[in-house]
BAFI-3210 file (N, C-alpha, C; in Angstrom, 3 decimals, decimal comma, padded with zeros to 6 digits):
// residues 173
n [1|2|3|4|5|6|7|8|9|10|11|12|13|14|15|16|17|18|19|20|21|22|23|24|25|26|27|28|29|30|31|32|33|34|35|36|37|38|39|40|41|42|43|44|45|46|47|48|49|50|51|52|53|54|55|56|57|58|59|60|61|62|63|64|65|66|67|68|69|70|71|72|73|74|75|76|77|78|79|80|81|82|83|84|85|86|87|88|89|90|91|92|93|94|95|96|97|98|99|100|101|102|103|104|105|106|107|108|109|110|111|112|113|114|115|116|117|118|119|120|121|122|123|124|125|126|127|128|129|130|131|132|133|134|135|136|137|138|139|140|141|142|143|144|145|146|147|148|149|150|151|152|153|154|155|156|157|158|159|160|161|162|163|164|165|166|167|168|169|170|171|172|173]
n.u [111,868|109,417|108,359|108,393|106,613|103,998|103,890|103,826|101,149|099,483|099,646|099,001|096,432|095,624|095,233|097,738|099,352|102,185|104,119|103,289|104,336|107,144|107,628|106,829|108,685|111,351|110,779|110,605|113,402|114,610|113,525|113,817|113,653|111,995|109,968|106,333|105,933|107,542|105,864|103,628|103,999|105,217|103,042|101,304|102,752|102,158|100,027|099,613|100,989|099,659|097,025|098,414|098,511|100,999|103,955|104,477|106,710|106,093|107,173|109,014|107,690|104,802|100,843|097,941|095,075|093,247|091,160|088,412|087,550|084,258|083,015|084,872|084,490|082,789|084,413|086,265|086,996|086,400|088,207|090,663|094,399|095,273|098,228|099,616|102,329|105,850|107,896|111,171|112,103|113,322|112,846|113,669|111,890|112,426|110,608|110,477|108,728|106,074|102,671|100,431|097,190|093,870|090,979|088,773|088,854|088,873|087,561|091,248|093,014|096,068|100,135|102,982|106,030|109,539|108,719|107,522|109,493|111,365|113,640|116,917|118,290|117,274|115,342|112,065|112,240|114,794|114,706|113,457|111,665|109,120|107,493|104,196|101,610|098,869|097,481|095,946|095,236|094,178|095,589|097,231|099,707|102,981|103,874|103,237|100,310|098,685|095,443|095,637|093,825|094,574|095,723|096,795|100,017|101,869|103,535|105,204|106,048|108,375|107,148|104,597|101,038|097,474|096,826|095,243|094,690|093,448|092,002|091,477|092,295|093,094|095,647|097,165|095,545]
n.v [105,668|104,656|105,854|108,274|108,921|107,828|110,092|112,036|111,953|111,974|114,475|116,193|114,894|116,561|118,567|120,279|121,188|122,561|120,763|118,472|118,505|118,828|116,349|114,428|115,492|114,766|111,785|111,275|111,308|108,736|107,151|105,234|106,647|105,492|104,346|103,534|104,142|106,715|108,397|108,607|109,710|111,952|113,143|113,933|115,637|117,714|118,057|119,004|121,403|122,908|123,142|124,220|127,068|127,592|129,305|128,650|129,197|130,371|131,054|128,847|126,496|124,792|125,244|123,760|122,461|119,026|116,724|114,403|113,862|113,738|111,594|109,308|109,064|107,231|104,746|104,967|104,524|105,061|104,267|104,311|105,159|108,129|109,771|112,774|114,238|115,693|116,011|116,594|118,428|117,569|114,800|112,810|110,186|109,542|111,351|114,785|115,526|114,663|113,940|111,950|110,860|109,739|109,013|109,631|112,107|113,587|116,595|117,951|120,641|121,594|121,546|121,171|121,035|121,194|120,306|117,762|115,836|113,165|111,962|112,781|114,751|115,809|118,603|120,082|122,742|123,707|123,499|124,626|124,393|121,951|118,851|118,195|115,439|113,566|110,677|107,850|105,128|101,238|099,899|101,053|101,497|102,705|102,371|102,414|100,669|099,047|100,366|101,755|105,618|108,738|111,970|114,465|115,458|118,601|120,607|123,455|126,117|126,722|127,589|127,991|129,011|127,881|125,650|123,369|120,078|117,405|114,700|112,379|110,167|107,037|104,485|102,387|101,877]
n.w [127,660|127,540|129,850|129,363|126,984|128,356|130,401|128,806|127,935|130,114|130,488|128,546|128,336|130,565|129,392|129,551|127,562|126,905|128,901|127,684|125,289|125,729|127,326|124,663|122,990|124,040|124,269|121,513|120,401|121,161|119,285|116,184|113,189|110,891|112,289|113,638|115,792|116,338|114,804|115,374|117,877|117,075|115,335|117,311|119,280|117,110|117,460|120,164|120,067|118,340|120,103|121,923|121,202|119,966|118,460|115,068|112,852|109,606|107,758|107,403|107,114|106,054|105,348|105,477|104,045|104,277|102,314|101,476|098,197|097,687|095,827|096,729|099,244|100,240|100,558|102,510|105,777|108,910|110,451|109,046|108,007|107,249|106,040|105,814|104,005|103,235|101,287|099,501|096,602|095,198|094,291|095,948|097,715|100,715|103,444|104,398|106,793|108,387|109,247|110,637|111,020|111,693|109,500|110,500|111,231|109,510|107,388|107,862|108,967|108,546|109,774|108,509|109,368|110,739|113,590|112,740|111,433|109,576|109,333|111,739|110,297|108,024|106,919|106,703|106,676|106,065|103,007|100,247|098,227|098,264|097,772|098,460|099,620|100,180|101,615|102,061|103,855|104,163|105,903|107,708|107,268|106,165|103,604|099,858|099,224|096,685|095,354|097,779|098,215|097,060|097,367|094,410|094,088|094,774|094,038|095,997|097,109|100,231|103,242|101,777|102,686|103,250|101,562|099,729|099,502|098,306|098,542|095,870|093,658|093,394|094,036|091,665|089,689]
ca.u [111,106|107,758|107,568|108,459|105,288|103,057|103,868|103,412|099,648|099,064|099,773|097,784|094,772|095,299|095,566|098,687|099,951|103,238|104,314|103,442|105,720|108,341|107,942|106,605|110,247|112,631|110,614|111,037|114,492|114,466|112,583|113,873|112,890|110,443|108,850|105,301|105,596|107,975|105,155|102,601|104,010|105,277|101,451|100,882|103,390|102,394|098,639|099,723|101,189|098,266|096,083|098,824|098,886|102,883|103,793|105,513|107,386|105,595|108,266|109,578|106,522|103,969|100,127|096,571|093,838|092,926|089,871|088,215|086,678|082,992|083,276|085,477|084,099|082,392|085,427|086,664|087,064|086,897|090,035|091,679|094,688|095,841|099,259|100,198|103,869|106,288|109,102|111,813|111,082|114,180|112,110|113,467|110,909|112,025|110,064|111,179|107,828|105,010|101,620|099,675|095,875|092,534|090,221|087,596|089,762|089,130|088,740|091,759|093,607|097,702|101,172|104,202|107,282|110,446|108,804|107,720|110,556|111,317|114,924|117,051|119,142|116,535|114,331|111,510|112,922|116,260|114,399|113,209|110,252|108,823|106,340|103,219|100,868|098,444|097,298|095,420|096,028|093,244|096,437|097,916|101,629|103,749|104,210|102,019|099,430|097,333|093,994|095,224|093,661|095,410|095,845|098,103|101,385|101,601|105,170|104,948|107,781|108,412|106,345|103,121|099,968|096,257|096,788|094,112|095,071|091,805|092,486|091,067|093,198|093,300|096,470|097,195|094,073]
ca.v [106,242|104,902|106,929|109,976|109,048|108,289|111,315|113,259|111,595|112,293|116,010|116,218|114,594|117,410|119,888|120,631|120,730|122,403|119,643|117,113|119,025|118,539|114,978|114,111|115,662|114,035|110,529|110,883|111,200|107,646|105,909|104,786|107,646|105,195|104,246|104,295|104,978|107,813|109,353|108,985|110,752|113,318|113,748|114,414|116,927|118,956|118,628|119,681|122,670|123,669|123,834|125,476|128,188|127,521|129,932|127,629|129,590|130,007|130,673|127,694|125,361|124,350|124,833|123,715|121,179|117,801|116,130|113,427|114,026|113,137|110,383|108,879|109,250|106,017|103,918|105,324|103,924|105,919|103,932|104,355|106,023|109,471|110,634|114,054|113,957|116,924|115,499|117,291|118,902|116,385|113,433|111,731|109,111|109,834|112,504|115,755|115,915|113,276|113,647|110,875|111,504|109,048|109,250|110,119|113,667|114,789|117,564|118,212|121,902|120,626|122,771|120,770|122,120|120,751|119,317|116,256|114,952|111,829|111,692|114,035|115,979|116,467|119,683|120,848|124,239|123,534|123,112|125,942|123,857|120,622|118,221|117,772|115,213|113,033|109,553|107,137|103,590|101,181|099,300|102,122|100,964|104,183|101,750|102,933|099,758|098,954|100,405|103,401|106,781|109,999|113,124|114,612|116,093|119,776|121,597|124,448|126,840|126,106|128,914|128,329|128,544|127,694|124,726|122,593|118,521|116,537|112,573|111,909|108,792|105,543|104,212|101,081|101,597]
ca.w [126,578|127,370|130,788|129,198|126,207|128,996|131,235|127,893|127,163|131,068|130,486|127,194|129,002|131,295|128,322|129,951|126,701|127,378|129,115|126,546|123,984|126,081|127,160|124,099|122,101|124,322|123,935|120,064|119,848|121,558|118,396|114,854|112,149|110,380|113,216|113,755|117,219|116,510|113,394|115,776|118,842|116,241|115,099|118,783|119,227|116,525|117,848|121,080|119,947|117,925|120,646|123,169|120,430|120,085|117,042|114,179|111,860|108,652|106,490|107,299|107,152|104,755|105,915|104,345|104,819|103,146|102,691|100,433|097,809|097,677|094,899|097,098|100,898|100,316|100,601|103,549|107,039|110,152|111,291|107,647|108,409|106,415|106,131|105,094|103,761|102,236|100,233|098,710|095,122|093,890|094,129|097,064|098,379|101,748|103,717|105,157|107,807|107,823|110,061|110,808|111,791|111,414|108,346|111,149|111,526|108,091|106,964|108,518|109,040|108,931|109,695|108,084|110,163|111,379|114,086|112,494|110,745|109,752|109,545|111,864|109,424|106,942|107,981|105,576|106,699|104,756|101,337|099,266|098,044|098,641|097,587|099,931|099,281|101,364|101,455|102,983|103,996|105,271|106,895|108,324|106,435|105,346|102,630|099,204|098,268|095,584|096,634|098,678|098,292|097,382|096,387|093,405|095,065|094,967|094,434|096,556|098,757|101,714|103,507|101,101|102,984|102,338|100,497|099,207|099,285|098,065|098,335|094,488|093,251|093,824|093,499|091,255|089,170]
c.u [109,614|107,080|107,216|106,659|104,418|102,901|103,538|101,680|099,155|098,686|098,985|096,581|094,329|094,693|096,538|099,856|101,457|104,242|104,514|104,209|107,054|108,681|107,873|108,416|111,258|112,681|111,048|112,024|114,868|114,558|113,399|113,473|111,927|109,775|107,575|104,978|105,934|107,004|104,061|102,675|104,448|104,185|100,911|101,517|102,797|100,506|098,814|100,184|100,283|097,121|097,007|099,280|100,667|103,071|104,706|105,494|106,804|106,036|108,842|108,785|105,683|102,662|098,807|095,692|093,547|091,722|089,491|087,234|085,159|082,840|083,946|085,362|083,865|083,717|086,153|086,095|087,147|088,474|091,122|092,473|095,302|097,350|099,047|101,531|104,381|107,487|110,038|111,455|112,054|113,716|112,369|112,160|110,705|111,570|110,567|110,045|106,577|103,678|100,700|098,282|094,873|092,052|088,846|087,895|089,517|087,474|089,922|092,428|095,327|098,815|102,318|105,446|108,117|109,978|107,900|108,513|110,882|112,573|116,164|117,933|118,467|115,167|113,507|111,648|114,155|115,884|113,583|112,067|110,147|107,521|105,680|102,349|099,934|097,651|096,391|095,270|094,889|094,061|097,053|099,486|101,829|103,716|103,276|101,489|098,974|096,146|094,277|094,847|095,074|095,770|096,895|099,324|101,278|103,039|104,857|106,476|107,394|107,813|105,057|101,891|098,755|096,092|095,468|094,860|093,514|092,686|091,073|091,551|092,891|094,467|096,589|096,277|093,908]
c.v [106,082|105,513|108,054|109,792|108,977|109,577|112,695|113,028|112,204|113,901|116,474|116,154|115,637|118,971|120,569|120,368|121,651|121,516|118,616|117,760|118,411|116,896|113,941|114,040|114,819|112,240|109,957|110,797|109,403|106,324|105,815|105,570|107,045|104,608|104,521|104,651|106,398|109,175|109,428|110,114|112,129|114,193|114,242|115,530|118,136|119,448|119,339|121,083|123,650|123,982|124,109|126,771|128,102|128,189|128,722|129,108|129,610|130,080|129,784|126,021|125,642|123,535|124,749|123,017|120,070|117,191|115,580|114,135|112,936|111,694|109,269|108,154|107,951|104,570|104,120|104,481|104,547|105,977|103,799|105,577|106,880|109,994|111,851|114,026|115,531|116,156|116,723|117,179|117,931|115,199|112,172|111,162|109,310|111,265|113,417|115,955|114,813|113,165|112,546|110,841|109,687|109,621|110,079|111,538|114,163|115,452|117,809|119,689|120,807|121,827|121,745|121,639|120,832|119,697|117,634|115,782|114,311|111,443|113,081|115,201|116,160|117,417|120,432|122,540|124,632|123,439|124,596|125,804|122,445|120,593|118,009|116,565|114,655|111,274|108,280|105,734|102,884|099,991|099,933|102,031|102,402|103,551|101,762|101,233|099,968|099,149|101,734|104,369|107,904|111,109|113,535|115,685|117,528|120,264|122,882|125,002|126,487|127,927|129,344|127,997|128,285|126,474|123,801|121,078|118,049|115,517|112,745|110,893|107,693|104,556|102,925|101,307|102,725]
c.w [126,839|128,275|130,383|127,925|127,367|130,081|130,414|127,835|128,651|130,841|129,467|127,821|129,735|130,897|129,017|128,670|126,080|127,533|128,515|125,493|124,743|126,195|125,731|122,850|122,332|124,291|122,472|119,827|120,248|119,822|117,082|113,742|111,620|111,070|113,376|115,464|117,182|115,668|114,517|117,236|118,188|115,721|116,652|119,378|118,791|116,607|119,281|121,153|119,517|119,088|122,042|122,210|120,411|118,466|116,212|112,697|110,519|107,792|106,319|107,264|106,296|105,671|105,201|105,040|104,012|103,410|101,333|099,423|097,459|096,928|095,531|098,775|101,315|100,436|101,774|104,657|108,023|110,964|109,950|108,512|107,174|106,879|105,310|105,188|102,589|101,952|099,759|097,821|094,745|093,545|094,922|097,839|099,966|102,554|104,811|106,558|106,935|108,898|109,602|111,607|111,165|110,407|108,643|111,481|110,264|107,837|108,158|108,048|109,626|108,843|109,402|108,742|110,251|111,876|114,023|111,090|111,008|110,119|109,909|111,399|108,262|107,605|106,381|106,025|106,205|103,278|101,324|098,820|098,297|097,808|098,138|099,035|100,408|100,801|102,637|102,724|105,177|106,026|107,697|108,002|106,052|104,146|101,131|098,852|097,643|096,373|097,586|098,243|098,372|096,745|095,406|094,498|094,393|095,255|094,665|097,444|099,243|102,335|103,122|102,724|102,560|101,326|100,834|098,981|099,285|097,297|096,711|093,497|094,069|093,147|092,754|090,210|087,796]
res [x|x|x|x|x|x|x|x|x|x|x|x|x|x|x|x|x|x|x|x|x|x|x|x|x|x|x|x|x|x|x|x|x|x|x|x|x|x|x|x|x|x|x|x|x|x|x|x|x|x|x|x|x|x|x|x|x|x|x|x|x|x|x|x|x|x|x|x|x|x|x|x|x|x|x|x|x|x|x|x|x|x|x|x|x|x|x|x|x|x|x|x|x|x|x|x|x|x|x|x|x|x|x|x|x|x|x|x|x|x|x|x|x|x|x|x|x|x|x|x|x|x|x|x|x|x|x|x|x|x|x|x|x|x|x|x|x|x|x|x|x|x|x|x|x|x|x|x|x|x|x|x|x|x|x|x|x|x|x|x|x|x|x|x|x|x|x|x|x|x|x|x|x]
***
């Protein structure tokens, strides 16, 4: 598993980013669904595709951008990390697709698809709608603390684009 991640980061570096889809896919099946190795090579995936133009399905994905709001900026950490998460609309906790970026990446432009899912028989391309939200964590834990940042969740189809996520909460408080 960890040749195939570094033979994917090699190929990335190269912008041979092809390549890193591939090594990068067959490393993830390797990892533990809540893994943060497996969320972070999944955030790498779905950057590698973005800039090898790889089409992703838009009926079947959920795409927007998130970013802090101003009131808020000041609390931020460059190395705070931000998830973006889509949930099923039933209110399961666990997530159908979950990117994982830096605080120093935002605004960010995001494509929710398939390929980052957390667990592999749940596909935010099997749901009808979902919940998106986003969050940020200056431990980097999936886990919500007192004190994290985050935006209100957003029931949307599966297929919405253009969405608007603005971190404006602070959870606990």
């Amino acid at each position: 598993m960890l040749a195939l991640w570094l033979a994917g980061t090699a190929a990335f570096d190269k912008r041979d980013y092809t390549d890193a889809i591939v090594f990068w896919e067959r490393a993830v099946r390797a990892l533990p669904p809540e893994s943060e190795d497996r969320q972070s090579l999944e955030s790498g995936i779905a950057e590698a595709k973005r800039r090898a133009n790889v089409k992703v399905d838009l009926k079947k994905s959920v795409t927007g951008s998130v970013d802090v709001a101003s009131a808020l900026k000041g609390q931020l950490s460059p190395t705070d990390t931000v998830f973006i998460i889509a949930r099923p609309e039933d209110g399961s906790r666990v997530p159908l697709a979950v990117i994982k970026i830096k605080a120093s990446e935002l605004p960010y432009a995001f494509t929710l698809d398939d390929s980052q899912a957390i667990m592999g028989d749940k596909h935010i391309s099997s749901e009808t709608k979902v919940l998106v939200e986003a969050r940020v964590s200056k431990t980097g834990n999936v886990m919500v603390k007192e004190g994290d940042l985050h935006s209100k969740p957003l029931t949307v189809k599966v297929g919405s684009q253009k969405l608007k996520l603005v971190v404006d909460q602070v959870t606990g408080r």
